[in-house]
C-alpha positions as CSV (number, residue, x, y, z in Angstrom):
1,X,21.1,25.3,21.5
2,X,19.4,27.2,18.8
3,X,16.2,26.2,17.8
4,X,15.6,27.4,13.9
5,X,12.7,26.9,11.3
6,X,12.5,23.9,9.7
7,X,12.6,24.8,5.5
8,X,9.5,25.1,3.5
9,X,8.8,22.5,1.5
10,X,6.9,22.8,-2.0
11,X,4.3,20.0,-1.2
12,X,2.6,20.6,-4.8
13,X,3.7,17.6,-6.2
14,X,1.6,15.8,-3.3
15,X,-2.0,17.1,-5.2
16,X,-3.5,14.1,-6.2
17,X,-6.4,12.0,-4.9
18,X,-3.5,9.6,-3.5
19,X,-2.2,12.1,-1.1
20,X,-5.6,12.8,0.2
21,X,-5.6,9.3,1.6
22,X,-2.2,9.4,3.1
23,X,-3.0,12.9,4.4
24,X,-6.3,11.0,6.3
25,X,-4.3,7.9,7.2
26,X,-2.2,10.2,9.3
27,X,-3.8,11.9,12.2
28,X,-1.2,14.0,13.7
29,X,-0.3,16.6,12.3
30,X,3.2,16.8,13.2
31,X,3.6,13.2,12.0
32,X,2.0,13.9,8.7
33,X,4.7,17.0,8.4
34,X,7.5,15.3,8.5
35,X,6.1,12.2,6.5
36,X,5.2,14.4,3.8
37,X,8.5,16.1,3.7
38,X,10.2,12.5,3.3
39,X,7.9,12.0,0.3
40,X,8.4,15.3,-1.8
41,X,12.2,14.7,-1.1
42,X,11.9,11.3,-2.6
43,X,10.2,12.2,-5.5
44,X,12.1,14.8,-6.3
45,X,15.3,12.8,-6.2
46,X,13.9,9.6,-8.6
47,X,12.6,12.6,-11.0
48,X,8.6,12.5,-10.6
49,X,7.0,15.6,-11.4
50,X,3.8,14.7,-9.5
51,X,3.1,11.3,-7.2
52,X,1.3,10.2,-10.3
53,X,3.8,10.4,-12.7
54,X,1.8,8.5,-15.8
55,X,5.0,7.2,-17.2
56,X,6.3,5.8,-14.2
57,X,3.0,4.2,-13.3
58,X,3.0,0.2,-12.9
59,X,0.4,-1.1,-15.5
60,X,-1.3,-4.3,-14.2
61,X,-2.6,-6.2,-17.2
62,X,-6.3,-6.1,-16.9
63,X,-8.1,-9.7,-16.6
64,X,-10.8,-10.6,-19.0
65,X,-13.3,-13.4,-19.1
């Protein structure tokens, strides 16, 4: 069996004050990895730019007294 590289993943679209907390929430870093690499892959394939894509954002009515 040949053990190769995994691919490089461009993680940029994970720069965001969101991804900070899922980075923390994770404490393994080979856990994180391959988390992270589900996440870009997802993104990519539904057609966000960035994890905070504004126009793809769910607006929650705001609640007034």
């Amino acid at each position: 069996m040949v053990l190769t590289r995994p691919k490089k993943v461009d993680r940029s679209i994970l720069e965001c004050e969101s991804a900070e907390l899922f980075r923390a929430a994770i404490k393994s870093r080979f856990t994180r990895d391959g988390y992270e690499r589900r996440l870009v892959h997802f993104l990519n394939w539904y057609g966000m730019d960035t994890l905070h894509s504004s126009s793809r954002r769910r607006r929650i009515p705001s609640r007034r007294n």
